[in-house]
C-alpha positions as CSV (number, residue, x, y, z in Angstrom):
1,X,-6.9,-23.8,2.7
2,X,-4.3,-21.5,0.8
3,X,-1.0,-20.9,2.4
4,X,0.2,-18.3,0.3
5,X,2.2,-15.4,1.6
6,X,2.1,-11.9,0.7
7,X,4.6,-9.0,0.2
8,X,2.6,-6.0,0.9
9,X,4.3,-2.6,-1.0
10,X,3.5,1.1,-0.9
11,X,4.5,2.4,-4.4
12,X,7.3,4.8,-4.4
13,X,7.1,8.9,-4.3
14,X,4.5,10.2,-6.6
15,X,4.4,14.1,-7.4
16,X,1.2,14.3,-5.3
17,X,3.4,12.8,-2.4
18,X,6.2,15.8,-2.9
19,X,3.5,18.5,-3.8
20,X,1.4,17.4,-0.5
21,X,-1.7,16.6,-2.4
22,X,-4.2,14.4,-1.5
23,X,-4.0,12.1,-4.2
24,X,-6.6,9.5,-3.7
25,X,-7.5,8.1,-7.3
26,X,-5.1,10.8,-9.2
27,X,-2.8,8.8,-11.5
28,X,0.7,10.8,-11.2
29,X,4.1,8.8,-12.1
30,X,6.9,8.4,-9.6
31,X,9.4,11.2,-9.2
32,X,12.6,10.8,-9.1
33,X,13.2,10.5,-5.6
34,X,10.3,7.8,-6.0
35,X,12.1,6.0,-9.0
36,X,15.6,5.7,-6.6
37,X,13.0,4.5,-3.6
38,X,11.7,1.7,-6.2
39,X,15.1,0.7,-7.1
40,X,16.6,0.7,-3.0
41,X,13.4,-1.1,-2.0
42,X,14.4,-3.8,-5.1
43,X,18.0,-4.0,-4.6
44,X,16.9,-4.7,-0.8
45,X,14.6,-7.5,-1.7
46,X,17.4,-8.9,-3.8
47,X,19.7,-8.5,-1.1
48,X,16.9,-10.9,0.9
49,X,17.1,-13.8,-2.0
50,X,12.7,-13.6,-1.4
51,X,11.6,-15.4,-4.6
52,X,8.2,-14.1,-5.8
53,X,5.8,-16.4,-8.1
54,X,2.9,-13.8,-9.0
55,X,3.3,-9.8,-9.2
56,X,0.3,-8.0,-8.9
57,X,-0.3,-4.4,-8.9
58,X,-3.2,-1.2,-8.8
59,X,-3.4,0.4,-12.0
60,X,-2.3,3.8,-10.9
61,X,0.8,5.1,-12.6
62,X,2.8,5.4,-9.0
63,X,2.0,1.6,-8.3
64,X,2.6,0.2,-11.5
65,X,6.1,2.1,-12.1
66,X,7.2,0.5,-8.8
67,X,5.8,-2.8,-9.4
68,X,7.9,-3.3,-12.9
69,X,11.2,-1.5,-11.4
70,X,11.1,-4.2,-8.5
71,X,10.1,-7.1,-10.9
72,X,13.3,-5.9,-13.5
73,X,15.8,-6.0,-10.9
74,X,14.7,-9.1,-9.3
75,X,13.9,-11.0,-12.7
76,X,10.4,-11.2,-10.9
77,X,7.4,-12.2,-13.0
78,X,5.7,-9.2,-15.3
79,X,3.3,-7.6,-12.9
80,X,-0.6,-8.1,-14.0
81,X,-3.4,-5.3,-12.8
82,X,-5.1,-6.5,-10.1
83,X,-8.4,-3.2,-9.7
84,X,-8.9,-4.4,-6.0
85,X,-5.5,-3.1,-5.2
86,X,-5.8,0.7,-6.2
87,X,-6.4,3.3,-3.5
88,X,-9.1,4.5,-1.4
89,X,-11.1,6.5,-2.9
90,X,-11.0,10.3,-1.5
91,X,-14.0,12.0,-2.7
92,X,-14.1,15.5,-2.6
93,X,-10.8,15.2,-0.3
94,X,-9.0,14.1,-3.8
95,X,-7.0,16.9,-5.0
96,X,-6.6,19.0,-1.6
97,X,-4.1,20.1,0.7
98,X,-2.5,17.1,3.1
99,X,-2.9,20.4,5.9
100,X,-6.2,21.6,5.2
101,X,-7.1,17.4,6.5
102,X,-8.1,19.1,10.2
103,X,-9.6,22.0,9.2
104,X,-11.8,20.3,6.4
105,X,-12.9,16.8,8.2
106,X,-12.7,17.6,11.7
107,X,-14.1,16.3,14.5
108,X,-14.0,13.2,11.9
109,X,-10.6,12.4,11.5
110,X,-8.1,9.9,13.1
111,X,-4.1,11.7,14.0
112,X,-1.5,9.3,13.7
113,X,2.1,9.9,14.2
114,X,2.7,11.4,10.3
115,X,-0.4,11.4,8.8
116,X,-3.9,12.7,9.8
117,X,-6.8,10.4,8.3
118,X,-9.9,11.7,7.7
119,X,-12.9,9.0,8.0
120,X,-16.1,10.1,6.3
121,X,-15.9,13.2,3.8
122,X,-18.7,13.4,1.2
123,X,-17.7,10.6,-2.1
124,X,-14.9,8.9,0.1
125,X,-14.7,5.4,0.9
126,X,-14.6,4.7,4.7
127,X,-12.4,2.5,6.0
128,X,-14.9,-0.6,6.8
129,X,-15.3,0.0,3.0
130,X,-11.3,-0.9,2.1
131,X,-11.8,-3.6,5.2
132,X,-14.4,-4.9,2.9
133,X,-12.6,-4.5,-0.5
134,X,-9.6,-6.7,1.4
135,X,-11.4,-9.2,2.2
136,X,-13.0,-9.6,-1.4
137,X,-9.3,-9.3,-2.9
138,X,-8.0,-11.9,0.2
139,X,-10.8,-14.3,-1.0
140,X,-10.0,-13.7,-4.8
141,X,-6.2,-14.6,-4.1
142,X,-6.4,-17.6,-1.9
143,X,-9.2,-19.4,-4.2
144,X,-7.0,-18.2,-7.2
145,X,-3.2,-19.4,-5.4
146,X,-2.1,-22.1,-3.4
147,X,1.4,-22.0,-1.8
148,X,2.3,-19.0,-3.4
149,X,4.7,-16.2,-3.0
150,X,2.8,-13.0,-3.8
151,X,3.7,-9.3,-4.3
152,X,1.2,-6.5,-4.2
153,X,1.9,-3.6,-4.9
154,X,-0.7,-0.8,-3.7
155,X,-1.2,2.4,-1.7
156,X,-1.0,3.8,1.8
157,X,-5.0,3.5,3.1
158,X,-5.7,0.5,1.4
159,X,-2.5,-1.2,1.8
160,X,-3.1,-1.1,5.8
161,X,-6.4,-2.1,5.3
162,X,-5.7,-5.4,4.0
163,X,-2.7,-5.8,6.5
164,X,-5.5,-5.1,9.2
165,X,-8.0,-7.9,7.6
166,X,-5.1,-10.3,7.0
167,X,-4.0,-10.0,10.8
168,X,-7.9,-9.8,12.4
169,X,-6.5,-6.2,13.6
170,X,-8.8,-3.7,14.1
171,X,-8.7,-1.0,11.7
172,X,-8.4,2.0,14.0
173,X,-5.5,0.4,15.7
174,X,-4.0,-0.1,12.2
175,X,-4.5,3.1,11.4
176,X,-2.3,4.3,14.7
177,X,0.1,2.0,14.9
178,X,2.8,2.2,12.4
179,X,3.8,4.0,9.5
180,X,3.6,2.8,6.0
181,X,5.7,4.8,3.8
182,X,6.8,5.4,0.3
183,X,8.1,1.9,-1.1
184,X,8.4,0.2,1.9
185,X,7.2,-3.8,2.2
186,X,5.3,-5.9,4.9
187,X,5.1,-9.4,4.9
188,X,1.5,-11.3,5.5
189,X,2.2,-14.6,6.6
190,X,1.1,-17.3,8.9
191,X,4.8,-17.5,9.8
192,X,4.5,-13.9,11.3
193,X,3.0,-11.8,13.7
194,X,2.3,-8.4,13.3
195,X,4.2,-7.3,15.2
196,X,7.3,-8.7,12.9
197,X,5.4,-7.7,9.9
198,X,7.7,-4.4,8.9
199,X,10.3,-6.5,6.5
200,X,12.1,-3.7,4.4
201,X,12.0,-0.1,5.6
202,X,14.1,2.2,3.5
203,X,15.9,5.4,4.2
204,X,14.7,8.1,1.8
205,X,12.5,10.5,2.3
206,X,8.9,8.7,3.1
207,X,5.3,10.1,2.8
């Protein structure tokens, strides 16, 4: 059985994340305030001496950028594309108004503290679907790794789907019970819980 443990990050700011678009599969770079959240989240991990033998990342510009700004500060291996990391797929959400969520989706959405999730929208990928995609992207790491110290870099839906699968959470709790926000990390890990999960939060403005 593998005993790798995982570094789960949210990229940093993208221009969808400022504009308050839906971005979904939309493949902006990191604004600035996104490029200094990259560099604060690395300078943190640094801070934490965490040693890291495989980067892997989504291919979308905003994951990418802040996959290779924490790998150049931390002398971290070159991250590699992993597909199975990239976000949920929005359907004919992608492209629209963060506020016009409710009034589009409704009754078929889930409120959380800061974000409102919508479940089902025509094109979009549910959430049992990213539950399943995590599982298939767990599988493909712990047959692939043993021992491992692994950083993934990835997006806000599917990011705490995987956390969910990892823990045996349920999704809709998940979904409800924290925030995951602009380059911040989690740690999966038979070491720790859940609810000890939350390893780096940073300070800057957070979508």
């Amino acid at each position: 059985m593998s005993n790798n443990q995982y570094y789960l990050i949210r990229h940093g700011q993208d221009r969808d994340n400022f504009e308050g678009i839906l971005n979904g599969h939309r493949n902006q770079s990191l604004t600035k305030t996104g490029i200094n959240q990259a560099i604060e989240l690395a300078n943190k991990i640094k801070e934490k001496n965490i040693s890291i033998d495989v980067v892997l990342s989504s291919s979308l510009k905003r994951a990418y950028e802040t996959a290779k700004t924490v790998s150049n500060i931390n002398d971290f291996p070159k991250a590699q594309i992993e597909n199975l990391l990239i976000e949920r797929d929005f359907g004919i959400m992608t492209g629209k108004k963060i506020t016009d969520i409710a009034k589009l989706c409704s009754p078929n959405i889930i409120i959380a503290d800061k974000i409102t999730y919508f479940l089902d929208p025509d094109g979009a990928e549910t959430f049992p679907d990213l539950m399943s995609r995590a599982g298939k992207l767990l599988d493909k790491l712990n047959t692939a790794y043993q021992n491992k110290n692994i950083l993934l870099v990835t997006h806000g839906d599917f990011g705490k789907m995987f956390f969910a699968f990892y823990y045996h959470l349920d999704w809709k709790e998940v979904l409800t019970s924290f925030h995951f926000g602009n380059s911040e990390m989690l740690i999966l890990s038979p070491k720790y819980s859940p609810k000890n999960a939350k390893l780096i939060s940073i300070n800057q403005y957070n979508a």
